[in-house]
Steps between C-alpha positions, in 0.01 A plus 500: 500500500804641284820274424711716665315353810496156355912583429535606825404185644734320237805722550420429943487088442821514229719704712421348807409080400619497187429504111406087527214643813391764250443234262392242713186744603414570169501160366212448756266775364614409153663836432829573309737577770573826244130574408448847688526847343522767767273783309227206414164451733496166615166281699575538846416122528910459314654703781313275766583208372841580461524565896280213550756258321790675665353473821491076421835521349641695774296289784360848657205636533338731224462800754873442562640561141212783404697660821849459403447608163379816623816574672621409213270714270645827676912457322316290200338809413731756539736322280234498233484857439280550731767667804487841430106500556540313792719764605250749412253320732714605811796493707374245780254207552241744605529708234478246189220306679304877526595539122420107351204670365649725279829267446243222299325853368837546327560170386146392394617793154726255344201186633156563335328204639714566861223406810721606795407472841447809746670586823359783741830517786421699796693627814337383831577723781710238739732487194363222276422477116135362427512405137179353338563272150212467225521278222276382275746174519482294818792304664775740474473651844820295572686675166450858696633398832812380280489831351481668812815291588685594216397856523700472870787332344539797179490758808652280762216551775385189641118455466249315696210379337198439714144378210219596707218476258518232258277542120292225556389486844243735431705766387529607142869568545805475708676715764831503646661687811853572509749626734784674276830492708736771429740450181811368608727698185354637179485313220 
């Protein structure tokens, strides 16, 4: 993965445990708590031992952080430089989860080596989003449904997140149903 994912993660535990966390997680993996460049390709083995050591240091479960830091990925992003193609990829959580696609198409110009992952979102007729996740990384199921999340907080539409088909259990992927309530104000 990219440092700007591995910064992500940093900038999430330093604004929200603490510099001394930061450093306390990277002093278990052996890594300089400064080490990551956000344009350089990094093994994704770092990034998962990063949230593997946060989840000790933080006394939660890895699912738990890989979800909160996608919540967190949504504003992390946007103040990167990234916002205006976010806002390009639509003006509710329908719409950017219909456009991921071509979001990461976007951002994989200024990434040579970027592997993202693929999202196909669908409208069910009683009213429900089916959105199916490919990776070629497993165990990040729990980062989308904290994207999801933080996709309903940017547009202030509470999301529920039901994972009916977990990668793994026979299934080369993951899928998700949502029920998007209505936005409560624009953002």
């Amino acid at each position: 993965m990219y440092g700007l994912v591995n910064r992500g993660l940093e900038d999430l535990i330093r604004s929200t445990y603490g510099d001394a966390t930061w450093s306390r997680i990277c002093q278990t993996r052996g890594l300089d708590a400064e080490s990551f460049s956000t344009m350089q390709a990094y093994p994704d083995g770092i990034t998962y031992d990063l949230v593997g050591a946060a989840s000790a240091e933080l006394g939660v479960p890895a699912a738990e952080v890989l979800e909160r830091f996608g919540a967190y990925w949504v504003l992390y992003t946007g103040r990167q430089g990234y916002g205006e193609l976010f806002k390009l990829a639509g003006r509710s959580v329908e719409e950017v989860l219909g456009n991921l696609d071509a979001l990461h198409g976007r951002v994989g110009h200024s990434f040579p080596a970027f592997q993202p992952p693929e999202f196909t979102c669908t409208r069910r007729p009683d009213g429900t989003l089916h959105l199916i996740y490919r990776s070629t990384r497993e165990g990040l199921a729990p980062m989308v449904v904290g994207l999801i999340r933080g996709l309903g907080e940017h547009f202030q539409t509470p999301v529920a997140i039901e994972h009916t088909v977990v990668r793994g259990d026979g299934h080369p992927h993951d899928e998700f149903v949502l029920r998007v309530s209505t936005p409560q104000s624009p953002p």
